[in-house]
PDB file as gemmi writes it, atoms N, CA and C in Angstrom:
CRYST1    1.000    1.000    1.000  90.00  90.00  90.00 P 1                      
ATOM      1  N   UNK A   1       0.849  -1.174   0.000  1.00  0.00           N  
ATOM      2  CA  UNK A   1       0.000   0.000   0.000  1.00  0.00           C  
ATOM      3  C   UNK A   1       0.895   1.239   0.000  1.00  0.00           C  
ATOM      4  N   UNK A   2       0.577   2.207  -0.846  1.00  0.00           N  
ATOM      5  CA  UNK A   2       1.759   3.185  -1.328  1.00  0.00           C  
ATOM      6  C   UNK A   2       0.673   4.234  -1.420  1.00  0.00           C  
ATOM      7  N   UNK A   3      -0.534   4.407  -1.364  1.00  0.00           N  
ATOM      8  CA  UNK A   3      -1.433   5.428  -1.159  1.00  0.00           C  
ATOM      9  C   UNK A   3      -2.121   5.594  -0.031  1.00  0.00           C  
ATOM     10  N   UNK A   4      -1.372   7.026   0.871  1.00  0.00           N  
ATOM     11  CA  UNK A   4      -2.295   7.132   1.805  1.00  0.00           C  
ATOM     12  C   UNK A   4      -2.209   8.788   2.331  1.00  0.00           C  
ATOM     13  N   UNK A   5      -3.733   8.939   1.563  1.00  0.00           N  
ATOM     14  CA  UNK A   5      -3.677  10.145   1.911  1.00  0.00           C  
ATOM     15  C   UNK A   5      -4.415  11.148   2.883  1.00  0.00           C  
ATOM     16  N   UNK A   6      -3.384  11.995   3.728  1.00  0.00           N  
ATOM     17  CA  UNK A   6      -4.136  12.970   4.731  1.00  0.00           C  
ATOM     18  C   UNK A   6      -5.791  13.176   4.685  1.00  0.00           C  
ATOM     19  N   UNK A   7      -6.540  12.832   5.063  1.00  0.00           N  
ATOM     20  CA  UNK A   7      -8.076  12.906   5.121  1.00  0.00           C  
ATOM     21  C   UNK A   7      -8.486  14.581   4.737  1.00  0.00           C  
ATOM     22  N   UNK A   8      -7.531  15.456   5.138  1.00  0.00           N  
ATOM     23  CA  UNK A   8      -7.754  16.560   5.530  1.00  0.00           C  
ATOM     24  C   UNK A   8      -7.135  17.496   4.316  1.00  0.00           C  
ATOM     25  N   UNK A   9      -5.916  17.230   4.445  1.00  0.00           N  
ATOM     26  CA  UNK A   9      -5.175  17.985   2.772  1.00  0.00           C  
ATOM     27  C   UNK A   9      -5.265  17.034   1.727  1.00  0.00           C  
ATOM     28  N   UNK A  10      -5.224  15.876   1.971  1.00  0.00           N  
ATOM     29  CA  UNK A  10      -5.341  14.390   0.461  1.00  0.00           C  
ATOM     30  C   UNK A  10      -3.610  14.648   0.100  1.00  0.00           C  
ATOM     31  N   UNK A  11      -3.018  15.115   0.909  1.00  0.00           N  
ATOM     32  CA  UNK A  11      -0.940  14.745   0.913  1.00  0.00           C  
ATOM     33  C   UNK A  11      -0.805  13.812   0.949  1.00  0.00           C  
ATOM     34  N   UNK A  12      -0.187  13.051   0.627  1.00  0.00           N  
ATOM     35  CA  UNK A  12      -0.038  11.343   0.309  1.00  0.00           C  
ATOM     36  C   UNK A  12       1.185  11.587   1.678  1.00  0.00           C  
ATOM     37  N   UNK A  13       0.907  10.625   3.056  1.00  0.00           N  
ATOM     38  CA  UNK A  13       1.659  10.282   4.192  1.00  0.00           C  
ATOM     39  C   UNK A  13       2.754   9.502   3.968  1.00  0.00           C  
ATOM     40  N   UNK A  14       2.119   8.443   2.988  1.00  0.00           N  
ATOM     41  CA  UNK A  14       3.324   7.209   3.119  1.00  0.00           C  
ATOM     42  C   UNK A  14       4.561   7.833   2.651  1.00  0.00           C  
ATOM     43  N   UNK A  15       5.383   6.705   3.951  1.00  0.00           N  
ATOM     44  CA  UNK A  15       6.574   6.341   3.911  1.00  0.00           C  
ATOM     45  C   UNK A  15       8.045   6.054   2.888  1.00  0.00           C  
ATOM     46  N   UNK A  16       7.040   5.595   2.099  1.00  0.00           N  
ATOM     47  CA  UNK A  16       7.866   5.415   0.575  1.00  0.00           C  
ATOM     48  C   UNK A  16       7.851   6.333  -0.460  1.00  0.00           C  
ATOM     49  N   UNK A  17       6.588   6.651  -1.052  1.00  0.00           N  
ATOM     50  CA  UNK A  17       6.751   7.885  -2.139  1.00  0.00           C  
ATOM     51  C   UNK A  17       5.751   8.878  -1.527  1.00  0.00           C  
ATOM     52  N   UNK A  18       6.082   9.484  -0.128  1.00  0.00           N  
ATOM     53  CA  UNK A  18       5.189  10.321  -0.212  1.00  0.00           C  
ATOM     54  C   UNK A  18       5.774  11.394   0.551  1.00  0.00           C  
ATOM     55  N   UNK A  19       5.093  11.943   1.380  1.00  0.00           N  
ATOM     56  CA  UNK A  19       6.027  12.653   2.248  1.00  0.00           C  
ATOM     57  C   UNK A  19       6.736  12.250   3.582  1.00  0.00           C  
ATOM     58  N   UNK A  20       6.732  11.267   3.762  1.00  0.00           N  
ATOM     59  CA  UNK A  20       7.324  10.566   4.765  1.00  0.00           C  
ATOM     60  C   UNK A  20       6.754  10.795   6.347  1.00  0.00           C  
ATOM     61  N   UNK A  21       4.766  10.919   6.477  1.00  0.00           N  
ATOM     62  CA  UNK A  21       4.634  10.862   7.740  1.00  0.00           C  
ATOM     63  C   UNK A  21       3.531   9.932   8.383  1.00  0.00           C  
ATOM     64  N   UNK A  22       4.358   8.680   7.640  1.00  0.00           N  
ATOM     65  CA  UNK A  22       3.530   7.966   8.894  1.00  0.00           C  
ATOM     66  C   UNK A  22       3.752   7.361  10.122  1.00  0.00           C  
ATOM     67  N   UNK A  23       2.643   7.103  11.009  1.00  0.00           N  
ATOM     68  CA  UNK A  23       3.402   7.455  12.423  1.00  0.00           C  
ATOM     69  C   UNK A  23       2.473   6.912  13.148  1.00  0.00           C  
ATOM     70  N   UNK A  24       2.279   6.721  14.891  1.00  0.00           N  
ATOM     71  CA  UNK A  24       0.956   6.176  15.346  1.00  0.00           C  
ATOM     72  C   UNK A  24       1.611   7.181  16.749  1.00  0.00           C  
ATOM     73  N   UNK A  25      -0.102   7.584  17.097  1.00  0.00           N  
ATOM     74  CA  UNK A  25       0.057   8.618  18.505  1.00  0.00           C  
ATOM     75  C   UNK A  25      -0.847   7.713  19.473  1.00  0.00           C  
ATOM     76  N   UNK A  26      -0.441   8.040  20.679  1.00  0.00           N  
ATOM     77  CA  UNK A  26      -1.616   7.731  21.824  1.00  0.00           C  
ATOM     78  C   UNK A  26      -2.649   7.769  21.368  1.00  0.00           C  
ATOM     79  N   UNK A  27      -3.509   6.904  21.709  1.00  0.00           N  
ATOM     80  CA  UNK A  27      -5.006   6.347  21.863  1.00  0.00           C  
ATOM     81  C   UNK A  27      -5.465   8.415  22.134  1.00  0.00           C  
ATOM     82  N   UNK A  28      -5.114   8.582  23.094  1.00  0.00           N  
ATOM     83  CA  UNK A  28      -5.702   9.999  23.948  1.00  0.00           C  
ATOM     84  C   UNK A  28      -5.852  11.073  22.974  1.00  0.00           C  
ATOM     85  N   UNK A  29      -4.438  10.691  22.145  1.00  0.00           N  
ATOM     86  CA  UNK A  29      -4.139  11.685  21.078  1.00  0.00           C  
ATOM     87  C   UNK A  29      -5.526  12.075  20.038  1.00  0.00           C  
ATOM     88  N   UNK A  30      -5.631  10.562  19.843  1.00  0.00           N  
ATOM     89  CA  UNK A  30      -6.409  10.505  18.751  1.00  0.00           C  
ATOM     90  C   UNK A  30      -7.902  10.562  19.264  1.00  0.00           C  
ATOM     91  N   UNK A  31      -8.458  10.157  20.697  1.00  0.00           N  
ATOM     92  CA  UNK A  31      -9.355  10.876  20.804  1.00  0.00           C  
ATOM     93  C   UNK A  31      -9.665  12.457  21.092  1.00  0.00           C  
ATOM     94  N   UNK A  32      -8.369  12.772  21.026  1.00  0.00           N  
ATOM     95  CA  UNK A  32      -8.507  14.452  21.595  1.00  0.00           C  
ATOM     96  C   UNK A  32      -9.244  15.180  20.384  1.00  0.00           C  
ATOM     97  N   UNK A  33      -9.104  14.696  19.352  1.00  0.00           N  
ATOM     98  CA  UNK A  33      -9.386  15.217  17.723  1.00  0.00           C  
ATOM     99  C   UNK A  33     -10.378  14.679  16.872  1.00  0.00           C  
ATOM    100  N   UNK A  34     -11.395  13.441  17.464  1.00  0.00           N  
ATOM    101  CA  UNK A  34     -12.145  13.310  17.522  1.00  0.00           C  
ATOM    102  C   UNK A  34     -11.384  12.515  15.938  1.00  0.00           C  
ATOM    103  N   UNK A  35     -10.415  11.275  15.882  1.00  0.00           N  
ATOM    104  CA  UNK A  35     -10.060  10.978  14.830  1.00  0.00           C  
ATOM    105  C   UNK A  35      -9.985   9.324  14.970  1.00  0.00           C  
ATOM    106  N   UNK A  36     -11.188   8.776  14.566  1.00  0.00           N  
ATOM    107  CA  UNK A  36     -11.568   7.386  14.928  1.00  0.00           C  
ATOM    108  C   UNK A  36     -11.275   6.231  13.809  1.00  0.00           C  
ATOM    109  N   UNK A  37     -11.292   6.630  12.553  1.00  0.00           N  
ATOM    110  CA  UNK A  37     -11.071   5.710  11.733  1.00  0.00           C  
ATOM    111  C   UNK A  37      -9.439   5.470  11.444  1.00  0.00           C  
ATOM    112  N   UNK A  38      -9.389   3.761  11.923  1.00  0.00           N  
ATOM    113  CA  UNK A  38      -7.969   3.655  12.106  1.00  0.00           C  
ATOM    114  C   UNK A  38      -7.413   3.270  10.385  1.00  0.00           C  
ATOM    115  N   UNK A  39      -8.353   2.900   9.472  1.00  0.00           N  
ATOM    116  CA  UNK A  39      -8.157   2.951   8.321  1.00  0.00           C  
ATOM    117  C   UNK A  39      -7.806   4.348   7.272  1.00  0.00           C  
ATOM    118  N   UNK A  40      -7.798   5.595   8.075  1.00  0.00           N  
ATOM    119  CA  UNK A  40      -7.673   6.692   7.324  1.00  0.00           C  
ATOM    120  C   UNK A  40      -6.380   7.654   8.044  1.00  0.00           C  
ATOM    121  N   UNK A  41      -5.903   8.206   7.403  1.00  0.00           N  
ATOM    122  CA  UNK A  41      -4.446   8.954   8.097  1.00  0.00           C  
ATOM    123  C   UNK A  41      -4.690  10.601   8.063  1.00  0.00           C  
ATOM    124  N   UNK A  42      -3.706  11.138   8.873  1.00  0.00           N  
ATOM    125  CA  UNK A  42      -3.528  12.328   8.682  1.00  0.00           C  
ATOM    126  C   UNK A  42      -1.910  12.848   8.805  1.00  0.00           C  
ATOM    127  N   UNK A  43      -1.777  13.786   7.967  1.00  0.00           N  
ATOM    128  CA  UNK A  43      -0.412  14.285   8.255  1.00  0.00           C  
ATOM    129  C   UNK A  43      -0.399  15.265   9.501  1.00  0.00           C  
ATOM    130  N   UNK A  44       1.586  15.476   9.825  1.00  0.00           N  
ATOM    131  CA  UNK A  44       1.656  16.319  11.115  1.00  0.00           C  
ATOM    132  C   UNK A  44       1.002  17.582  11.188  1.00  0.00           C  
ATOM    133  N   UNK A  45       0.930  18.182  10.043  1.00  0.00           N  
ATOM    134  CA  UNK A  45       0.601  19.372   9.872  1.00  0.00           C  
ATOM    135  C   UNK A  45      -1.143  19.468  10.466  1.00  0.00           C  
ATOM    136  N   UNK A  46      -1.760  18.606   9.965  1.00  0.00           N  
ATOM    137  CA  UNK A  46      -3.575  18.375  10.240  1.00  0.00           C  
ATOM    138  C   UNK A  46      -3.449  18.407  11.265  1.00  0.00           C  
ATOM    139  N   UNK A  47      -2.805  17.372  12.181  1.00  0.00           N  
ATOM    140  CA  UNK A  47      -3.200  16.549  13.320  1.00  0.00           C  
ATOM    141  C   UNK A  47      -2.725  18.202  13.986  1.00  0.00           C  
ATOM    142  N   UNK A  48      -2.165  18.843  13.747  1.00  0.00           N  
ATOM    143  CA  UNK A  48      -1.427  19.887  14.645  1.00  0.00           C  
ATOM    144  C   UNK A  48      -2.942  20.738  14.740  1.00  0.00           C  
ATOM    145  N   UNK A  49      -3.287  20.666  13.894  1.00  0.00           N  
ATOM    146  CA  UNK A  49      -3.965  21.772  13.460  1.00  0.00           C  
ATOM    147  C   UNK A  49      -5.274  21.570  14.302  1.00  0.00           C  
ATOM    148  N   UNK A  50      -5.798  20.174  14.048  1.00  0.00           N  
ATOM    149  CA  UNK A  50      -6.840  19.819  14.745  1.00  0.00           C  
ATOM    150  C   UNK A  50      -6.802  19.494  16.116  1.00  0.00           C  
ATOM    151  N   UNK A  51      -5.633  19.581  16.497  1.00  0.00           N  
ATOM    152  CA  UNK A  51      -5.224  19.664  18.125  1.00  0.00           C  
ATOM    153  C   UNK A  51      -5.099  21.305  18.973  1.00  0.00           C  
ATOM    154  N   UNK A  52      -4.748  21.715  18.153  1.00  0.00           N  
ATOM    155  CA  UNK A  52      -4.466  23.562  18.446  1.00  0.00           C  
ATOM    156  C   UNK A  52      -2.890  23.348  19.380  1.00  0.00           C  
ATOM    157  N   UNK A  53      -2.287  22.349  19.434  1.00  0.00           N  
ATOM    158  CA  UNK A  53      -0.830  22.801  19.228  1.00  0.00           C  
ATOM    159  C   UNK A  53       0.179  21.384  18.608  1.00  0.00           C  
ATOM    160  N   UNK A  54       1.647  22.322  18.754  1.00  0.00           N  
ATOM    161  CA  UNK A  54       2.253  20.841  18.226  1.00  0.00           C  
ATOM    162  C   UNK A  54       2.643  19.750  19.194  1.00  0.00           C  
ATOM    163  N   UNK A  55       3.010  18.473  18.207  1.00  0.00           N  
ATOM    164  CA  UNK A  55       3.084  17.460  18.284  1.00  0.00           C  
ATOM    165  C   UNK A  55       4.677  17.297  19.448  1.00  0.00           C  
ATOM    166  N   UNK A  56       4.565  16.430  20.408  1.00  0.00           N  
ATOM    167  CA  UNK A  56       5.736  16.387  21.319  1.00  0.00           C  
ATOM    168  C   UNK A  56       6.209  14.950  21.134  1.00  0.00           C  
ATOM    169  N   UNK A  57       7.146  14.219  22.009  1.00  0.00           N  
ATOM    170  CA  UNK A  57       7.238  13.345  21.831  1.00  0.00           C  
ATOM    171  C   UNK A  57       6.689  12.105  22.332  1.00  0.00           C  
ATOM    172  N   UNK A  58       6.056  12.504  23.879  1.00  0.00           N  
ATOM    173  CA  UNK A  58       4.904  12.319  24.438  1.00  0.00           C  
ATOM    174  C   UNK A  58       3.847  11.614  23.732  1.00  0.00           C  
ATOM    175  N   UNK A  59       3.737  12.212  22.844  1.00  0.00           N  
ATOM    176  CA  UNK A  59       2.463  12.020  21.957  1.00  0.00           C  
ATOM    177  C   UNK A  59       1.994  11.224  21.122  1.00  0.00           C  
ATOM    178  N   UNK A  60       3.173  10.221  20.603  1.00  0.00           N  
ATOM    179  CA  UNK A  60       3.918   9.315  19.854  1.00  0.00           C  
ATOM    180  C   UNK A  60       4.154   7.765  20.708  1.00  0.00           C  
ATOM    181  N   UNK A  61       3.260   6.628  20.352  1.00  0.00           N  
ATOM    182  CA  UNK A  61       3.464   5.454  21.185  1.00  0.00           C  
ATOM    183  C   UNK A  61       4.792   4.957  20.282  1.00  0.00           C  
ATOM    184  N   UNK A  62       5.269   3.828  21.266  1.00  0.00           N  
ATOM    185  CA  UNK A  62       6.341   3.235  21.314  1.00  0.00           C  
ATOM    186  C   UNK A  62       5.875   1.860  20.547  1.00  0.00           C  
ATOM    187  N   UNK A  63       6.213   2.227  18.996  1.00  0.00           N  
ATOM    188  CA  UNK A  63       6.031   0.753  17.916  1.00  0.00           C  
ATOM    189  C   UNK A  63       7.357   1.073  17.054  1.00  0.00           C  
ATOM    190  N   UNK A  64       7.220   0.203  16.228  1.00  0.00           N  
ATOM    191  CA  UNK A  64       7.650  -0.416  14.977  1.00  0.00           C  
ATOM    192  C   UNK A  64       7.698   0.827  13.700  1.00  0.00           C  
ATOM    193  N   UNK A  65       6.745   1.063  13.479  1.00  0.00           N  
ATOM    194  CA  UNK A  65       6.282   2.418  12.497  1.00  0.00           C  
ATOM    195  C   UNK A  65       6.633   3.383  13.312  1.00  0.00           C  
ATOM    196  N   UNK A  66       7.221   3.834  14.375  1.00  0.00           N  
ATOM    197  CA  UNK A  66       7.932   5.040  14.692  1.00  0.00           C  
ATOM    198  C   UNK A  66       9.038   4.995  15.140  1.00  0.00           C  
ATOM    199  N   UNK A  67       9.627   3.684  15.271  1.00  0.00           N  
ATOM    200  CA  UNK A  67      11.165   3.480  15.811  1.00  0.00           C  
ATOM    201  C   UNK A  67      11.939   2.575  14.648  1.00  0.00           C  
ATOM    202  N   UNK A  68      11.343   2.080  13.525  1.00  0.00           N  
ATOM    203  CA  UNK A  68      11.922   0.999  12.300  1.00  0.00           C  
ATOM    204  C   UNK A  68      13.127   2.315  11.394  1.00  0.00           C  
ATOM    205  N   UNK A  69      14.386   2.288  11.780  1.00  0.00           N  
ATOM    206  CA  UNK A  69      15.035   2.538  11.446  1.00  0.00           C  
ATOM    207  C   UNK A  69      15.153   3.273   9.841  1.00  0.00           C  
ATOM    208  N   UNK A  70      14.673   2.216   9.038  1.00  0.00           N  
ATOM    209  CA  UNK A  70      14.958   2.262   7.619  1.00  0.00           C  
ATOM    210  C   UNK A  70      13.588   3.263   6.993  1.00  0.00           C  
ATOM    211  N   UNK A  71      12.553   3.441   7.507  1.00  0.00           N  
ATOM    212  CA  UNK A  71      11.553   3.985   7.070  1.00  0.00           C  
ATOM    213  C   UNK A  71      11.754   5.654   7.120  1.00  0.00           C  
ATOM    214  N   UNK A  72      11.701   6.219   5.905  1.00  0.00           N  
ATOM    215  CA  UNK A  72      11.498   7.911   5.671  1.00  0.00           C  
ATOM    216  C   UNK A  72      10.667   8.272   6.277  1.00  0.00           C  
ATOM    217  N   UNK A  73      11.541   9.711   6.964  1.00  0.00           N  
ATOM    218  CA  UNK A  73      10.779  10.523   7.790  1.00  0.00           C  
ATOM    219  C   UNK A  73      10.925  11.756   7.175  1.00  0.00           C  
ATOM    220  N   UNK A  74       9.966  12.552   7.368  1.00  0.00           N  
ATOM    221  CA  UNK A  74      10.144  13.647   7.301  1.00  0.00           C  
ATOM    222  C   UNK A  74      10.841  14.985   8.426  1.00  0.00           C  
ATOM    223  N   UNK A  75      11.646  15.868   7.820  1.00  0.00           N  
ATOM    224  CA  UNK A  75      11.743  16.328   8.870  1.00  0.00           C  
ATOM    225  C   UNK A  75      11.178  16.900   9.861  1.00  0.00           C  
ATOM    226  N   UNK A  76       9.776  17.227   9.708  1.00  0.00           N  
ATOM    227  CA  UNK A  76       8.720  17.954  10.377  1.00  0.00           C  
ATOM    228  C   UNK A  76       8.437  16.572  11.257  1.00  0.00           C  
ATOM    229  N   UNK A  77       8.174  15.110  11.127  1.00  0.00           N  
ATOM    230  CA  UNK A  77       7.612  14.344  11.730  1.00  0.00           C  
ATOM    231  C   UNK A  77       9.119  13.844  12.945  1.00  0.00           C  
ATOM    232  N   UNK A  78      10.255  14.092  12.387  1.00  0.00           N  
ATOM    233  CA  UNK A  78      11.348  13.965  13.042  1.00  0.00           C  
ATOM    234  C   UNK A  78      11.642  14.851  14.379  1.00  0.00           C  
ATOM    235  N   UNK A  79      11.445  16.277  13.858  1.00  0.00           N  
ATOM    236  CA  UNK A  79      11.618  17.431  15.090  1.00  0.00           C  
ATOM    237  C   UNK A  79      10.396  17.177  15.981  1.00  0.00           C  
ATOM    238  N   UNK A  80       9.192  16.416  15.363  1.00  0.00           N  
ATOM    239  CA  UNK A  80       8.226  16.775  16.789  1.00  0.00           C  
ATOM    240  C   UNK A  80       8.207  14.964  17.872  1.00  0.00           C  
ATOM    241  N   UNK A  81       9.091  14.239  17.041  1.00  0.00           N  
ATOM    242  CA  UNK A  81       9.675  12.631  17.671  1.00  0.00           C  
ATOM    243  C   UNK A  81      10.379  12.919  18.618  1.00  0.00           C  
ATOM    244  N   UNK A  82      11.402  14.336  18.733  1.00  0.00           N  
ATOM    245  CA  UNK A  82      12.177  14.053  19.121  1.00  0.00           C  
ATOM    246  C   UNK A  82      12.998  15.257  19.784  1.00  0.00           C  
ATOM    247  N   UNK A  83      11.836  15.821  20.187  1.00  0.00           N  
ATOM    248  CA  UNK A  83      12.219  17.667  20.046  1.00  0.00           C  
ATOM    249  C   UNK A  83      11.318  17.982  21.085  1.00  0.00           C  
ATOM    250  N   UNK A  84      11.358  19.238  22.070  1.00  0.00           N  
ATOM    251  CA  UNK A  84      10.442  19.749  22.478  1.00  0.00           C  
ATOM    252  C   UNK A  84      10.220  21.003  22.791  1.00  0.00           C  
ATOM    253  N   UNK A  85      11.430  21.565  21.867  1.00  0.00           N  
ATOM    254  CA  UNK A  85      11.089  22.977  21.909  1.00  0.00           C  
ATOM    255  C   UNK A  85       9.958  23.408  20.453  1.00  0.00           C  
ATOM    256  N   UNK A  86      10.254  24.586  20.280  1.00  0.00           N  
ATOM    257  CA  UNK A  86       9.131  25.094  20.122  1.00  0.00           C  
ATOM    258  C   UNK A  86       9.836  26.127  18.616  1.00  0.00           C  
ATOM    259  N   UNK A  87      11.106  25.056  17.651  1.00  0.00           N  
ATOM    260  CA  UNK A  87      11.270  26.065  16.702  1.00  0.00           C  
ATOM    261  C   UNK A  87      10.948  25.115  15.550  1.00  0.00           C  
TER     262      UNK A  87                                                      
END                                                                             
């Protein structure tokens, strides 16, 4: 699967030819935003948006799809993995 796009902008997320943000947040996360379908994605930028701030590292559970080495990231999905300031 090589198509998956932001619900919100239709930015293609994936990992491989897209922009490199896919990712999995807390359960909490995702009810904070009222974002239930686990079949549909959003990029950092949405999820920011529909949260009213950014993404920490906190925010981000501890799998496979956010710690698998070899998989493209973006740098926007990188600074908020792993970052907690605020530039």
């Amino acid at each position: 699967m090589t198509d998956s796009p932001c619900v919100d902008c239709r930015v293609n997320t994936h990992h491989r030819d897209g922009i490199g943000e896919s990712f999995m947040l807390n359960q909490w996360v995702w009810d904070s935003i009222q974002f239930q379908d686990s079949a549909d994605y959003l990029c950092i930028k949405c999820v920011e948006k529909r949260l009213g701030r950014r993404l920490t590292p906190p925010d981000f559970i501890l799998c496979p799809l956010n710690t698998y080495l070899l998989y493209y990231r973006s740098k926007l999905l990188i600074s908020r993995m792993t970052r907690f300031d605020n530039d």
